[in-house]
N, C-alpha and C positions, 0 to 999 in steps of 0.2 A: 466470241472469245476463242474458240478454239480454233478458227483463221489466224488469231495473232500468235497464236500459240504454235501454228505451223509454220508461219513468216519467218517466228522467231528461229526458230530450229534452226530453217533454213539458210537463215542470215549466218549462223551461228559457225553452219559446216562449211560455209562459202570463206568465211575469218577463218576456218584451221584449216584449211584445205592446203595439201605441202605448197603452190603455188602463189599464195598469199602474201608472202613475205612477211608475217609476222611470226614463224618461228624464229629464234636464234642462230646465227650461222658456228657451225660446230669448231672447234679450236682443233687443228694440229696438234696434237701429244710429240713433244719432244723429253724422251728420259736423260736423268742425270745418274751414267752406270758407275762412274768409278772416276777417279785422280788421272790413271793410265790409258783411260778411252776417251774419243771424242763421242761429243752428247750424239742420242739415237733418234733418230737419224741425224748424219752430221752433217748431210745440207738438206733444207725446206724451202719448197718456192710457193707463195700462196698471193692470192690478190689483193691492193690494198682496202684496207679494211677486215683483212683477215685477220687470224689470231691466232696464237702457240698457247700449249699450255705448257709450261716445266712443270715436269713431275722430279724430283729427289725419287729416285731408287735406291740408293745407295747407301751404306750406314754411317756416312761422314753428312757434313754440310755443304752444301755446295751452293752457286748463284750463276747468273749467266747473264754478264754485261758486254757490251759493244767493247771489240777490242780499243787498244791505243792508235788514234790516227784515223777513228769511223768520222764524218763529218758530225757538227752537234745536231745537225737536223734530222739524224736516222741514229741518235746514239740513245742506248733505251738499256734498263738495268731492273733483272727482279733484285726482289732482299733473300738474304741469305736462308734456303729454305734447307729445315730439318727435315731428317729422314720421314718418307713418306709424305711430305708437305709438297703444294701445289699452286702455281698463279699463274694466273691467266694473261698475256699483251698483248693488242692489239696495234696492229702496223700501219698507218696511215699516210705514208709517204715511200713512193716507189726507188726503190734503189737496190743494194745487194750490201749487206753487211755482215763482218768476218765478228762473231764475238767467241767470248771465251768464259772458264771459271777464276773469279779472281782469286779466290782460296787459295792462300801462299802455295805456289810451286803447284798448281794443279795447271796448269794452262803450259806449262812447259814441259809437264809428263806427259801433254797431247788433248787435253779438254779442253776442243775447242769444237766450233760449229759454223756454218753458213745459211743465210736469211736470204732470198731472194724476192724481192715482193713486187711483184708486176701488175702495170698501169692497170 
């Protein structure tokens, strides 16, 4: 019994060991600071199958979709998230995409951003 009981451990540390691949890969924090600034950081490059989080810092509502003119295969959109609110996207197709906030008139006060997602 207590062989299996050592196996088992062992097997156990071998499964969380950081090398594993079975933690989660950590998401990019991009903030949403204001109507007047572009999101922070305003360019991200990460590999495909990476991920951003949007975080809302801000006291308004904000979102952050593919500008006008992204191809539809890299065109990707959170929903409109309230202050303090947060969601996570993941990128599964390599290319560079220009998005922005589409919150009337935030995108032309300068809230915008760059996604880079390499092969």
């Amino acid at each position: 019994m207590r062989v299996w009981s050592i196996l088992g451990l062992a097997l156990l540390a071998v499964g969380c060991s950081p090398n594993s691949g079975l933690e989660p890969r950590a998401c990019q924090v991009v903030q949403m600071v204001g109507p007047t600034q572009p999101f922070q950081p305003a360019q991200v490059t990460l590999r495909k199958g990476g991920c951003i989080e949007f975080v809302n810092a801000d006291q308004g509502p904000h979102d952050a979709v593919s500008a006008p003119g992204t191809s539809s295969a890299l065109q990707f959109g959170t929903r409109r998230l309230a202050p303090g609110e947060r969601q996570k996207v993941v990128f599964n197709l390599a290319g560079e995409i220009e998005y922005i906030c589409s919150v009337d008139g935030h995108a032309q006060l300068g809230m915008r951003g760059k996604i880079i997602v390499q092969p």
